[in-house]
Backbone as CSV, one residue per row, in Angstrom:
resi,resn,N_x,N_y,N_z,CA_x,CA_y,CA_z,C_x,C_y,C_z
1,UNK,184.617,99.423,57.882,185.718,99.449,58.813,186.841,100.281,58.196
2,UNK,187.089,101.335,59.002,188.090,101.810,58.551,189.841,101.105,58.277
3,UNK,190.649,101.478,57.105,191.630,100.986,56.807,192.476,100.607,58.113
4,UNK,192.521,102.009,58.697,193.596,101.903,60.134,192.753,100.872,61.479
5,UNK,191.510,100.567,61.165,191.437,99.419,61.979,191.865,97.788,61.658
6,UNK,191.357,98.153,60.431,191.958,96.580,59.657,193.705,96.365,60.006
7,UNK,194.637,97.568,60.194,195.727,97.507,60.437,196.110,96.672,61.763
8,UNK,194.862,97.514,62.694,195.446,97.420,64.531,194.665,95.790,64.469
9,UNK,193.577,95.356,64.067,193.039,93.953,63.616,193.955,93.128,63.491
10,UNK,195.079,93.371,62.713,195.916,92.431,62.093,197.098,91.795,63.164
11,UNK,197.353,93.729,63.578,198.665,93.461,64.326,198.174,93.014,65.822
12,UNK,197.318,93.553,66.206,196.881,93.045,67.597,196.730,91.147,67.906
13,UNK,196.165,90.809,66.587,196.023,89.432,66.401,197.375,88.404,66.121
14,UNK,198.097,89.267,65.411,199.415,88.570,64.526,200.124,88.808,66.379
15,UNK,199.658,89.700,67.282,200.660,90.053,68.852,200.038,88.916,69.929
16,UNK,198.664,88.613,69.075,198.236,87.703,70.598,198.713,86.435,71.271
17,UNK,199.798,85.694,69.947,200.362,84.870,70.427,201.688,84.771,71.343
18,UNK,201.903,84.232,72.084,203.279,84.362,73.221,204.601,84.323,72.060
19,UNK,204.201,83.278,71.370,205.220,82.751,70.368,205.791,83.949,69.200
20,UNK,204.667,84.222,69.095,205.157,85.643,68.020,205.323,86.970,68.681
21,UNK,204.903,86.930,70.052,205.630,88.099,70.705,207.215,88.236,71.256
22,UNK,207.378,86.388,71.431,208.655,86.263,71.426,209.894,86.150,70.034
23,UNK,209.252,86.067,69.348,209.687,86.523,67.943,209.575,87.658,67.468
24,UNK,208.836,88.572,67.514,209.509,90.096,67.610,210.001,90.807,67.999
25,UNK,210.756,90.028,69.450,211.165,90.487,71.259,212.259,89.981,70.211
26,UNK,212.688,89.457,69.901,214.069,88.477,69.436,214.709,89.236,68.314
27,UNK,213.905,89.815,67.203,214.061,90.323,65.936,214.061,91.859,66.345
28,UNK,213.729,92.568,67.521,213.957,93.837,67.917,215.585,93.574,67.972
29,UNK,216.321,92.862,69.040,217.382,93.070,68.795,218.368,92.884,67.642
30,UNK,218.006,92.636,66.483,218.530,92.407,65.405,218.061,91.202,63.963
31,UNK,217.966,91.076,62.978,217.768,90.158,62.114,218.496,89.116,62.674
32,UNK,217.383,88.432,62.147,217.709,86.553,62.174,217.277,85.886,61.201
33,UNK,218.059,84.557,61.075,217.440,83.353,60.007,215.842,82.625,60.841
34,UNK,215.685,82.343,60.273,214.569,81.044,60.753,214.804,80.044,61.498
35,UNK,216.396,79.404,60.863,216.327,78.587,62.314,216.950,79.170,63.626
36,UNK,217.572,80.387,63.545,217.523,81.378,64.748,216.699,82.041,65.345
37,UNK,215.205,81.747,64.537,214.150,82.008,65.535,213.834,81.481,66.362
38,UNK,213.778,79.888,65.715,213.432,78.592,65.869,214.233,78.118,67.129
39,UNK,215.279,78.159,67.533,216.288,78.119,68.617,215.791,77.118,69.667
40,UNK,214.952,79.147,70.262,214.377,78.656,71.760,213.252,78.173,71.582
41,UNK,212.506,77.434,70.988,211.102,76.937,71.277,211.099,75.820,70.720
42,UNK,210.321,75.123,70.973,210.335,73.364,71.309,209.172,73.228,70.229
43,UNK,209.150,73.670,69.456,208.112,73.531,67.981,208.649,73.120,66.920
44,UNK,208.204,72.820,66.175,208.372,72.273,64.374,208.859,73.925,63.221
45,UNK,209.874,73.260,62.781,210.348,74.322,62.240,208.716,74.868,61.233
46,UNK,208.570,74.013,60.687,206.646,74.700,59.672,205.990,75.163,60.748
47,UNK,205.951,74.813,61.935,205.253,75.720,62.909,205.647,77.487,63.165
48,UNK,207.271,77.309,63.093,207.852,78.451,63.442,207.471,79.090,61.604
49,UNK,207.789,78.632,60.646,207.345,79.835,59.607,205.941,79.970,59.446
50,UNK,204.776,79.385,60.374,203.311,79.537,60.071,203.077,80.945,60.637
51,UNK,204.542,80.882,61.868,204.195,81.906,62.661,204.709,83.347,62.266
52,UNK,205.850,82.845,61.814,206.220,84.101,60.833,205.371,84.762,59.490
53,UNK,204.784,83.545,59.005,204.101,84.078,58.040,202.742,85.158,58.561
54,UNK,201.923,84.948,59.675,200.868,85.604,60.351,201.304,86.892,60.386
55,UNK,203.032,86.859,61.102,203.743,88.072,61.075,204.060,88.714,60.196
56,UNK,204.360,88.121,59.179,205.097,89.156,57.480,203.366,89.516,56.975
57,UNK,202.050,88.826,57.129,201.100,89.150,56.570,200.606,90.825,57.327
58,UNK,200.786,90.300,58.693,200.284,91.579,59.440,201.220,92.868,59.034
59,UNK,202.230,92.556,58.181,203.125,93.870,58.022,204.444,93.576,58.944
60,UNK,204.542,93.065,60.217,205.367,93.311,61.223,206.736,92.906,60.879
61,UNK,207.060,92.191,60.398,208.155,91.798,59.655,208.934,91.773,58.032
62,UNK,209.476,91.252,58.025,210.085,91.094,56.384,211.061,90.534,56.387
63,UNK,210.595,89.652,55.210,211.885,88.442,55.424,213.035,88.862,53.891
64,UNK,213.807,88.726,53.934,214.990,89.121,52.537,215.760,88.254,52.135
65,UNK,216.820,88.415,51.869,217.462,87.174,51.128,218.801,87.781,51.047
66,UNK,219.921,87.081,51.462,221.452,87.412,51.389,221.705,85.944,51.158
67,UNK,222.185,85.855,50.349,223.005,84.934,49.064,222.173,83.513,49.434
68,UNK,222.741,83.179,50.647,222.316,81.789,51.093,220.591,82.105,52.265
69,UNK,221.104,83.318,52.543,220.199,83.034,54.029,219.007,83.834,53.493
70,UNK,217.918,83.703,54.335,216.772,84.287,54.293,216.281,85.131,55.586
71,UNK,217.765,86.272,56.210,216.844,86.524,57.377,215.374,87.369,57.093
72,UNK,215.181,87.298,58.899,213.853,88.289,59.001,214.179,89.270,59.757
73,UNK,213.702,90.315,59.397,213.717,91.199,60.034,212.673,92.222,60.938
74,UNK,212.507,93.391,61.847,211.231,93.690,62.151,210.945,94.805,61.750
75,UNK,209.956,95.107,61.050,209.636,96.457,60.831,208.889,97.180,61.643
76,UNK,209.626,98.057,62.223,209.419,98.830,63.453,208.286,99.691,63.178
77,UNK,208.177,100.433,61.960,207.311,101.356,61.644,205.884,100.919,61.809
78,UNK,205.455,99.459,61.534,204.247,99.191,61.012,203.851,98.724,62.493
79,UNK,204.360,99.135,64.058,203.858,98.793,65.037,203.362,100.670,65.499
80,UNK,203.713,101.640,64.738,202.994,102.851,64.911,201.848,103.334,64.820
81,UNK,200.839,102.546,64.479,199.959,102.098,64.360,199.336,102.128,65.894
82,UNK,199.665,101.098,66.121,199.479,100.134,67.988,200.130,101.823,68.884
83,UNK,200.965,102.371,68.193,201.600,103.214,69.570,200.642,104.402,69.066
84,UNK,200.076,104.729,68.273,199.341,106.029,68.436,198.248,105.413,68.669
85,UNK,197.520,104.336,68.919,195.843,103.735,69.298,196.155,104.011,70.840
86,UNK,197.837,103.466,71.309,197.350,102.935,72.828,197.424,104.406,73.085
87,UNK,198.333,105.700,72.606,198.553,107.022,73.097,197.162,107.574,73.130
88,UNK,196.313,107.483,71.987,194.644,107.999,72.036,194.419,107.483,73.205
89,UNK,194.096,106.204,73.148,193.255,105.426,74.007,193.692,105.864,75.849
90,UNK,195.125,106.339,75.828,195.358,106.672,77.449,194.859,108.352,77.589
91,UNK,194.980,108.879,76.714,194.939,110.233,77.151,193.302,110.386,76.727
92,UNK,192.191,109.550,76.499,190.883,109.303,76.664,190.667,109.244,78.202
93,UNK,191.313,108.274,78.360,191.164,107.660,80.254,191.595,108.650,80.900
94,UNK,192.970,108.859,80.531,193.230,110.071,81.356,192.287,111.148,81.616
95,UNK,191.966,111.607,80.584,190.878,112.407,80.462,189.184,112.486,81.391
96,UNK,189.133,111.169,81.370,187.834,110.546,81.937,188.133,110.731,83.809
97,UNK,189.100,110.220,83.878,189.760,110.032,85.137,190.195,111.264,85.573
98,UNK,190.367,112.570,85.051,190.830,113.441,85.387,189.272,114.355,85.677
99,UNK,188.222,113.900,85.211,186.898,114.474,85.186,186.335,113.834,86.389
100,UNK,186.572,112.536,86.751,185.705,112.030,87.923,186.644,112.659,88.946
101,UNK,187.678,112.685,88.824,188.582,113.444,89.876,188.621,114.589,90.874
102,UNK,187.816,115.856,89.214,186.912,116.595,90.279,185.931,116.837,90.166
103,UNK,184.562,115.978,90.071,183.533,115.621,90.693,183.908,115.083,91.952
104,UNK,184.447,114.273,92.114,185.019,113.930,93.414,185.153,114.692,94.743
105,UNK,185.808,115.664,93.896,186.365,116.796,94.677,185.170,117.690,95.458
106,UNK,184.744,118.113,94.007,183.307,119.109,94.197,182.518,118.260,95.232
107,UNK,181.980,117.052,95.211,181.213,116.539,96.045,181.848,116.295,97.257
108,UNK,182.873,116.087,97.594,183.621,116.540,98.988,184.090,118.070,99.537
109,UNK,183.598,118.845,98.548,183.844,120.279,99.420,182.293,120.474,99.406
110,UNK,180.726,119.770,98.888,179.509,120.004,99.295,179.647,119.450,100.676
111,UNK,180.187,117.784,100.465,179.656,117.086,101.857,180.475,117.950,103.001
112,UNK,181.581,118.506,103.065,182.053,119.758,103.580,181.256,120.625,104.682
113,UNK,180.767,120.585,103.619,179.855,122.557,103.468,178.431,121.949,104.241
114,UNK,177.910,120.655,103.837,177.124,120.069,104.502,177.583,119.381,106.220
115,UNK,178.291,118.961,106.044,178.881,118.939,107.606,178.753,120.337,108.497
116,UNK,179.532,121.475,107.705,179.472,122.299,108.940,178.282,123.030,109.277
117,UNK,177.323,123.132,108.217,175.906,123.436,108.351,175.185,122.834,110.061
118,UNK,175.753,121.816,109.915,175.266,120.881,110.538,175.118,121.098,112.099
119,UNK,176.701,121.713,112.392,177.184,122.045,113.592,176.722,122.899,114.211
């Protein structure tokens, strides 16, 4: 398996939860502590760092340390990854879709050509 799949593996998995998508939705707009993650969700604070931890493993985050606090933060870079797979992956389709498009075509200017034969 290549390295850069083990990457999209990680992060796709560390994204599948609601909970940690809403925790990187939260940490896009700026660093937070833990229990400012913790806020909005009706979980156990060890729940909320199990979830962070999935996240700092996959890369997506990083947690630091200012005197007292421990925010987290998101590391934006290590979701570039995910944005050049989904950019391949559309301009594949696109691609595919742009080929049945005109076959499409071609076979409606035969059935065409076959109609007026006809007449």
């Amino acid at each position: 398996m290549p390295p850069q799949s083990a990457t999209l593996d990680a992060t796709f998995s560390a994204l599948a939860d609601p909970t940690r998508r809403a925790i990187v939705a939260r940490l896009a707009k700026g660093d937070a502590t833990v229990l400012e993650l913790a806020a909005p969700f009706d979980i156990s604070l060890p729940a909320i760092s199990r979830h962070l931890k999935v996240l700092e493993q996959a890369g997506l985050i990083a947690r630091g340390r200012d005197a007292q606090r421990r925010p987290c933060r998101l590391r934006p870079e290590a979701l570039a990854p995910v944005s050049e797979w989904v950019e391949h992956t559309q301009q594949a389709w696109e691609a595919r879709l742009e080929r049945l498009d005109d076959y499409l075509r071609e076979l409606q200017k035969k059935e065409k050509k076959h109609v007026k034969k006809r007449r």
